[in-house]
Residue, then its C-alpha position, 0 to 999 in steps of 0.5 A: x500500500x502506498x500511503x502518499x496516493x491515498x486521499x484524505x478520506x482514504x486515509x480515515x478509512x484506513x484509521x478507523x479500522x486500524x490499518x494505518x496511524x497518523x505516525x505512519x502516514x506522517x512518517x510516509x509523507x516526510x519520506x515523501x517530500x524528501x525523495x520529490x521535493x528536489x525534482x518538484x520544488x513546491x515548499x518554499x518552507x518543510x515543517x519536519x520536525x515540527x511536524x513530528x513535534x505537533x503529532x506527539x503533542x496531539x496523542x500525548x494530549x488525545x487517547x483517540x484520535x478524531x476524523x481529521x487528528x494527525x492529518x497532514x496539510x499544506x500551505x500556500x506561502x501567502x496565509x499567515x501561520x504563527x511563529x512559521x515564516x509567511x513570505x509570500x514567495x518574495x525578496x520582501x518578505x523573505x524573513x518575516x514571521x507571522x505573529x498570529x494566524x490566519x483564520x483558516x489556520x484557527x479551523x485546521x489547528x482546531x482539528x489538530x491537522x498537522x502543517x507540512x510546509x509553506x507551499x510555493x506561489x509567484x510572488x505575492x500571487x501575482x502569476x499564472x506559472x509559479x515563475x515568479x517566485x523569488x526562491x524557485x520554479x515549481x515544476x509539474x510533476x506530470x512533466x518537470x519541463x512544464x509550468x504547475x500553473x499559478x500562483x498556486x502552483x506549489x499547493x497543487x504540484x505538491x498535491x499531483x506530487x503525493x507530497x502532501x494530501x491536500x493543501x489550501x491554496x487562494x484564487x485571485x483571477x484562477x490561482x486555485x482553479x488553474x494551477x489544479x487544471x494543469x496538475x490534475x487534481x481538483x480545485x474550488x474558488x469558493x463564494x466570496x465571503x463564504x470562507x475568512x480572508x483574514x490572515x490571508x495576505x491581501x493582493x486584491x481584496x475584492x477578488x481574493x478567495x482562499x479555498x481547498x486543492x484536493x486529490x478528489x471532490x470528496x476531500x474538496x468537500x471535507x476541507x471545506x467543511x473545516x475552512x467555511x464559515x463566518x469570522x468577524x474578524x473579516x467584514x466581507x465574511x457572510x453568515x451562512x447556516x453550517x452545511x455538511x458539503x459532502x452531504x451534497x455529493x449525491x452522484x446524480x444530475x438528473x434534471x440539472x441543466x447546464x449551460x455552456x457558453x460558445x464564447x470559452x469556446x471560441x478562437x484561442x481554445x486548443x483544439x484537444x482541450x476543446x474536443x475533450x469538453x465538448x465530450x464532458x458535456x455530452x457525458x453529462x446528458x447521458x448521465x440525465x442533464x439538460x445541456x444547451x449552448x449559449x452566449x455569454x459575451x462577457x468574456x471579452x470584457x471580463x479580462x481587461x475589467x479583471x486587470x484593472x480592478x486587480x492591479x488597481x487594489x495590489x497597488x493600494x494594498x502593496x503600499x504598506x510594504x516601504x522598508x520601514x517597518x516588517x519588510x525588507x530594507x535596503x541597506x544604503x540609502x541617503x534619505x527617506x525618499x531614496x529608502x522607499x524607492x530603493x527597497x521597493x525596487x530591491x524587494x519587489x520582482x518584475x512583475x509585481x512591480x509592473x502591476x503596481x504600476x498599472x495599478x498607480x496609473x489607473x488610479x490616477x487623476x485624470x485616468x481614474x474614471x477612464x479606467x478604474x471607474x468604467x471597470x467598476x461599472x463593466x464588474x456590474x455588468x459582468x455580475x448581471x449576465x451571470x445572475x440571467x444565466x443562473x435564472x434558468x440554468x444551475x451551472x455553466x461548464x467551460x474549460x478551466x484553461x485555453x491549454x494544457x501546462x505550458x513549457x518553462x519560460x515559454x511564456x514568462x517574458x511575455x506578459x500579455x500572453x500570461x495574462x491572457x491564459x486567465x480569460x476562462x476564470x477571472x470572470x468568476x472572481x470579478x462576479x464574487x461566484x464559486x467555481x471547480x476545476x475537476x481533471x477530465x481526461x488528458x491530451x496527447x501529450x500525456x498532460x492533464x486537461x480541467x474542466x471547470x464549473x460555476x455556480x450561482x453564488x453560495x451554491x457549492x452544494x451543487x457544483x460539487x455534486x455535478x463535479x463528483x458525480x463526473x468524476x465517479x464516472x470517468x474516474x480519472x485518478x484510477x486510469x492516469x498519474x504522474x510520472x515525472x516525465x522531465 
């Protein structure tokens, strides 16, 4: 038995009935991490003997353990964990420990899950390839020379790798959704406001969201179940009743109807990842759901909107990051002015740094309402279109990405080409609603293609159960897995 390919429930399974401990599966993940983490380089920090600290606490404080005791998890390197380094994959925060948690750490501490490691990201979640982190290049464990996506791509590398079970990642513009796509593993952007941004460090506020990556739809249910819920420490966290997600996990669509829009479908979609939807939804009609096509020209607004609206809000939220306080200094300067401007351009990347800039500049005088402003009232429209569409169909079914995992470097000089592989997700952020991406196959080069599904807002019962009940169907972890091409 291979203790790392088991998922989280699994793993329980395995507990409950005495064929496994929570020293085992530890041992077996640390074992793990050592013998991949070199060909991966998905944690920018390992929690080794940390780790075996905390599980000895926890059975020394517990005679029986609980469903999720002794579980391990992963973190994106962006959600504050106490006395750990957060650095957010960045020069400028490349010491800085956390003095408290975020408030999803609060859940997963509560349940006495166990952190292996800060998880990889570019840097400050500003990316789509994990290219643009200060430490290194995560690699795709389906193949070494690929991209694992971003800026989540250390948490879903790490779980395609087997490294971890499952990690929490955040999506800005399709940080969790892509990164799962190109990794084959299972990625939900939950509602905004339905799991705590608190603790999570801010890119853009209006569009941040921290969810689950997971090895199937079962686990993404369970994880949400623990990180889900109102905090009053975050003013845009909503007060919904506590739902038992996996309680939705019904594996039957019959009635559902689902729309899917011809224009994530048009001119830049690869043709094999085209092909493959086109498949799904037709999977989905022999499984009893209502499939029609339909427009949602929103898609050509929503990516211009996106960019905006994002760089715009890293451009306020990353002010706070001057070399006079927590973050990095430079070391020779000559006034106030110069120490500002030299650990700003020390500290930051390049690509952070040309998104401040955008974001200034649309913020300007002369240039707010002409950007910014419109952007805001496009938001609007993009949220309108969408709430037609739920008013009579329970999903839209799109790709999660134009392509499969691209080359290293194929794409990271050249912006434009970067920030157009976001067109298919950015429009769920900007309208605040949840999204999966599920593997649904893989193209002919032996890498994995994601299928993505939206619902109307606070509506993951159903997104789920639409994903899972797919998934019990083609079964994609039993037929493909990664094998470290490089």
């Amino acid at each position: 038995m291979n203790i790392t390919e088991l998922t989280v429930h699994e793993l329980q399974e395995k507990i409950k009935n005495k064929e496994l401990n929570a020293k085992e599966i530890l041992n077996a993940y640390l074992d793990r991490i050592q013998a991949r983490e070199k060909d991966v380089q998905a944690f920018v920090t390992i929690l080794k003997e940390e780790s075996k600290n905390e599980l000895e606490k926890i059975q020394k404080e517990k005679e029986e353990l609980n469903d999720f005791d002794g579980i391990p998890i992963g973190v994106k390197d962006n959600i504050c964990t106490k006395g750990i380094k957060t650095t957010c994959s960045s020069k400028m925060l490349e010491n800085f420990i956390s003095p408290y948690d975020a408030s999803v750490i609060e859940k997963i501490k509560e349940n006495n899950m166990i952190i292996l490691g800060k998880l990889n990201m570019d840097e400050f979640a500003m990316g789509g390839s994990t290219e643009y982190s200060y430490f290194k290049k995560t690699k795709n464990p389906w193949n070494l020379n690929k991209v694992p996506g971003g800026s989540s791509g250390g948490s879903a590398a790490a779980v395609a790798a087997n490294m971890v079970p499952w990690a929490l990642g955040s999506d800005t513009g399709g940080s969790i959704r892509q990164p799962a796509s190109f990794c084959g593993v299972v990625g939900l952007k939950p509602t905004y406001g339905l799991v705590s941004r608190y603790g999570l460090v801010a890119f853009a506020s209006s569009l941040d969201q921290i969810g689950p990556i997971t090895k199937d739809v079962r686990d993404c249910a369970l994880l949400l179940n623990i990180i889900a819920g109102h905090d009053e420490k975050d003013t845009t966290s909503c007060n919904r009743n506590n739902i038992d997600y996996t309680k939705a996990l019904k594996n039957d669509v019959k009635g559902m109807k689902i729309a899917v829009p011809k224009e994530f479908f048009a001119e830049g979609i690869n043709q094999e990842v085209k092909s493959k939807l086109e498949e799904a939804a037709k999977i989905y009609e022999e499984l009893g759901a209502t499939v029609e096509e339909i427009s949602l020209d929103i898609a050509k607004y929503s990516l211009a909107t996106y960019y905006i609206i994002a760089c715009a809000e890293a451009s306020s939220n990353l002010g706070r990051f001057d070399g006079i306080r927590y973050t990095y200094r430079t070391k020779e300067f000559k006034n106030l002015k110069e120490l500002y401007r030299k650990s700003r351009s020390e500290g930051f990347g390049a690509e952070v740094k040309r998104r401040i800039i955008l974001g200034t500049y649309v913020l300007s005088s002369g240039y707010y309402d002409a950007y910014y402003k419109k952007a805001q009232k496009v938001r609007t429209l993009v949220m309108n279109q969408f709430k037609e569409v739920f008013n009579k169909y329970d999903l839209i079914l799109t790709p999660t990405s134009p392509t499969v995992a691209f080359d290293i470097g194929s794409k990271s000089n050249n912006p434009l080409e970067m920030y157009l592989a976001d067109i298919c997700t950015v429009s769920v952020n900007i309208a605040g609603l949840p999204a999966i991406s599920i593997p649904i196959n893989v193209d002919s080069q032996g890498m994995p293609i994601g299928m993505q599904l939206i619902g109307n807002k606070f509506c993951e019962e159903t997104i789920l159960n639409a994903a899972y009940t797919y998934e019990q169907k083609i079964k994609f972890r039993e037929k493909y897995r990664p094998e470290f091409k490089s």
